[in-house]
Each structure stands twice: as C-alpha cells, then as structure tokens.
N, C-alpha and C positions, 0 to 999 in steps of 0.2 A: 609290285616291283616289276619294271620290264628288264624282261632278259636280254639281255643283249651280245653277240660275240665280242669275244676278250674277258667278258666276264671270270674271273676265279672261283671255282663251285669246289666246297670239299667235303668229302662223299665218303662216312666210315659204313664199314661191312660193304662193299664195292664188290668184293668176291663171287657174288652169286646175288638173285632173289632179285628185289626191289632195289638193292643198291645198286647192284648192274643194270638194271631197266633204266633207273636215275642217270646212271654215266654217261647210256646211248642215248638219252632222250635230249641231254642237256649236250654232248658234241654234237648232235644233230643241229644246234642251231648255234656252232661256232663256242660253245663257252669252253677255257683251258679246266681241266681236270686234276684235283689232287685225289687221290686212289687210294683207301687204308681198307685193311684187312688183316684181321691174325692167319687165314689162310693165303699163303704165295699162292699155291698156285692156281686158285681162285683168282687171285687177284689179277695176275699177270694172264690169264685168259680173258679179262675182260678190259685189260688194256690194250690189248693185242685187237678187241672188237671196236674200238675207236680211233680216229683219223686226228685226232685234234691234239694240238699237245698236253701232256698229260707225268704224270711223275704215279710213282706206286710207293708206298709204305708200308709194309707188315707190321701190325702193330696190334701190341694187347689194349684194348681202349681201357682195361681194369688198373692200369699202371700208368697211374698220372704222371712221372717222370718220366714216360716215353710217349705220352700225349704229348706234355709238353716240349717233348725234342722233335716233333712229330709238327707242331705249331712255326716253333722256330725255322723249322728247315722249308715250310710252305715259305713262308714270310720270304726269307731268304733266296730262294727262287724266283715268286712272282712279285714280291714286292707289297702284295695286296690279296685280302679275301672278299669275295662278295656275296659271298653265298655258305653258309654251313650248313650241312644235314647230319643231324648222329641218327643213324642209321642202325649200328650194331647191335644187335640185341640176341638171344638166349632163353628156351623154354626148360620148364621142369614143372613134370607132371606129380600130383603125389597129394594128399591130405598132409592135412597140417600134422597129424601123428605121424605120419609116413614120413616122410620129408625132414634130413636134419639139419641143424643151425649150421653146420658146414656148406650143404646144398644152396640152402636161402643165401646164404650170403655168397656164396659164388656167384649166384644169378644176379643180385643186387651190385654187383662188383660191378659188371656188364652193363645190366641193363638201364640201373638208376647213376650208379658212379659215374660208369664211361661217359653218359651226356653229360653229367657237371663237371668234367676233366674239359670234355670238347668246348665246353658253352665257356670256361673262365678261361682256359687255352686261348681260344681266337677273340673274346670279346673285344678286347682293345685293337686289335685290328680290324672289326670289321666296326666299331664304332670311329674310324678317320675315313672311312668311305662316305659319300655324298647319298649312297644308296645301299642300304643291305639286309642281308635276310637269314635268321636262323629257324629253322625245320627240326622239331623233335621227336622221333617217333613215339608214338603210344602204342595202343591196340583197341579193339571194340570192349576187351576185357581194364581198359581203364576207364570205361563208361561202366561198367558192371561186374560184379562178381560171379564166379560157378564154383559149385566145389570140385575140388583134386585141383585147383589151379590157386592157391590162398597165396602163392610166394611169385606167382608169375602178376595176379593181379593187382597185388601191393605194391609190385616196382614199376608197373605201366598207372600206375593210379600215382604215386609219389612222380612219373614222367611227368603227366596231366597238370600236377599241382604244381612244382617245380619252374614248368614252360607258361603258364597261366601268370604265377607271379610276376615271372621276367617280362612277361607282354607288359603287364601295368607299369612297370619299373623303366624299361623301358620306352615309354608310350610317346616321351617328347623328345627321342633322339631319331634319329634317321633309319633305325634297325627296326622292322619287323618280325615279329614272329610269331611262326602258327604250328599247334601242337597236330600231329596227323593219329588219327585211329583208324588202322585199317583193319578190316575184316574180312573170313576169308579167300586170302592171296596164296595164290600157288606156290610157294618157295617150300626151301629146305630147312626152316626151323621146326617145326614139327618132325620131320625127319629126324630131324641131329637132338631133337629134347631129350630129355636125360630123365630116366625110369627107373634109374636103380632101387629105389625103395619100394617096387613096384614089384606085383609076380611077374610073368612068362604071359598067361593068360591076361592079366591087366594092361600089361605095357602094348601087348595086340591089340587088346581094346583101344586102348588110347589111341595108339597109331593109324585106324582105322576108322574111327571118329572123325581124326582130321584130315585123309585123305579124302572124307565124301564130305566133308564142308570146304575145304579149300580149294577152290575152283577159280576165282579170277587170274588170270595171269598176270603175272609182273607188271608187265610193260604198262598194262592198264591203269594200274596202282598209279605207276611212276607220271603217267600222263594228268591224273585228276591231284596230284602233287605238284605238280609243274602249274599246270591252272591256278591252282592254290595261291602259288607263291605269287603268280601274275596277279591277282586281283588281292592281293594282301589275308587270303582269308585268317581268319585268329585260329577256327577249328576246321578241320580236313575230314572229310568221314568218307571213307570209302567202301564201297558196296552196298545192297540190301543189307545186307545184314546190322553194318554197320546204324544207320538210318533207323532200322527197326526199333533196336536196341534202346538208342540214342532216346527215341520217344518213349519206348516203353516205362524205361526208370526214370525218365521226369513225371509222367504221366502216373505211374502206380512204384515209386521208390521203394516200400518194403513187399511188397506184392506181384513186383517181376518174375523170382525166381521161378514160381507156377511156369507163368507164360514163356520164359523160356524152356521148359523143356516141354511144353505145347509144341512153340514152334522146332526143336529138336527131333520130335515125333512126325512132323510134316513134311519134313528135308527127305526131298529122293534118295533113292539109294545105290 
C-alpha cells in the first residue's frame, strides 16, 4: 500500500511504546491520526507530539460497545479509514498453576478480543476504500512458546491465527493485511505486566529478564512496520530475535525449547 498524506491511520494503544512511535512515523508523512488509548494521559502526550490533524479516544479496547462508538465517531469525523493497527496489548507473567482463569481472561479481553472488536469495528469501512490496510500485532511469542508465559502466548498465537485467516478471506478485496511479531522492543509492557501470582523475588526476576532483552527502541519497531504495510508484507518480524526464533521452530518445532534457552544463556547482560 503506498502511503500517502490524507491518508486516515487508526492507531489503538497510541499512549506510549510502539503506538506512539506508529503516530510520529505516519504524521511525518502527512497521514490524519485517530488516537486510542485507555490511558489519557499517555495519549494526549502523544498527540501533543504530532503536527497533523489528529482526534484522541480513551478507550477500553476489551469493551466492544465502546470500540464500536470509538469506530463510529472516526467514521463521522473523517468520513473514511485507510489504515488500522490494533496495537493494544497486555502482559501476565506466571505458569499456568500460577495464574487464574480471572487473569487469562483479562489478558485475553485485551489482547485477542480488542483486535476482533477493532478488526469487525472498522471492516466495513475500510473495505469502501480503493486501498487499505489492517496491522495486527502479535509477538515473537506467537511464533513460540516459553514457560511462565502459557496465557500471554496463547493470545499472541490466537492474534497469528485470527490475522492469518482474514489475510485469506480477505485476499480478493482491496484490504491487506499483515500480522507483525515483534521481538524485543523497548516499551512499557513489561513494565506495566501483572505478577500477582508471582513472589517478590520472581516478579524481580521476570522484570529483569525483560529489561536486558528489550533493547530496540520503538521508533525502529514503528519504521520496519511502516515498510511492512508499504510492500504489503503478510508477516512482519522484527528484530534478531524475532528472525531467530522464526527459523528455529520451523526448523526443529518440538526441539526449540532447548535452543531457546541456549540462546537465553548468550544474551549479554
């Protein structure tokens, strides 16, 4: 898809991370901005960092009736979408004994619901456009499983499955779309993940873990995304890690788990 200024791009989890690297990447080259976030003031700091017109939404993406008034009210502004990314997403650390059917299914609210709220929200408008494009986030963790992650990789792996069917479903209309797994990116989902089933001592661990693996910055993320959408890719993988990964469990599917914590043992520190 070429991007083009005037374009309408709408951009959940905008607040921070990868979604605000997404918002200055895409006003950088003239597109208008729809802005969701369940945090305001995340949000309105990062509308405040673009020049282009632009609208904000606080919004739960787990609450399809304010998706959907969230849809309507873009519609009703610009008339038109050309671009969606569900962006929003939510960590929870913990084994599957750790972790309760209340926790998973919060995360699942987020992280698998909100896209299929976003995705059936704006389909019908962006299938009257001539050109367009949906962006689903994943993770490296919906190419692969690890354990203490069984609820986070089951809703980036249902993301995968999900965005994979709609690409074929939709293959002879005008809409594109490419599922992205990023791997790690510097943001504050790790930060913000939710340990309560976790000790004192484990939740440091965890926390610490992903501070010395999450090292690309946003903006980088947001840029080999933007690429993405330019040449239509189907699958987005970003970083080494990502890539690694990728080949590993095609290459050895029940035999990865090793190799991953090989290379866990190699990672600087």
């Amino acid at each position: 898809m070429k991007i083009q200024p005037g374009n309408v791009v709408v951009i959940t989890g905008a607040g921070s991370g990868i979604g605000r690297a997404l918002a200055l990447n895409f006003a950088s080259k003239g597109c208008t901005l729809a802005l969701a976030d369940i945090n305001a003031k995340g949000l309105q700091e990062t509308a405040d960092m673009v020049s282009v017109p632009n609208s904000t939404h606080v919004l739960d993406v787990a609450d399809n009736d304010a998706v959907q008034d969230f849809a309507t009210a873009v519609i009703e502004q610009y008339g038109k979408v050309d671009i969606l990314i569900n962006n929003a997403g939510v960590a929870l650390g913990g084994t599957v004994e750790q972790v309760s059917v209340e926790q998973i299914t919060w995360l699942f609210n987020i992280n698998f619901w909100g896209m299929v709220y976003g995705v059936k929200a704006f389909l019908p408008v962006l299938k009257q456009q001539p050109e367009a494009h949906i962006v689903n986030l994943s993770s490296v963790f919906g190419l692969f499983a690890v354990p203490g992650q069984a609820a986070y990789c089951a809703s980036k792996f249902a993301v995968r499955g999900f965005t994979e069917t709609l690409r074929q479903e939709l293959a002879r209309t005008s809409i594109k779309v490419s599922c992205v797994h990023p791997g790690g990116i510097k943001t504050n989902i790790a930060r913000n993940a939710r340990f309560e089933s976790l000790s004192e001592k484990e939740q440091q661990r965890g926390r610490a873990y992903f501070e010395r693996v999450l090292r690309m910055p946003p903006e980088q993320a947001a840029d080999v995304i933007v690429r993405g959408i330019e040449r239509n890719a189907p699958r987005i993988l970003i970083g080494r890690e990502a890539y690694i990964m990728d080949i590993t469990q095609r290459l050895s599917p029940t035999r990865y788990p090793a190799l991953i914590k090989l290379f866990n043992r190699l990672m600087p520190s």
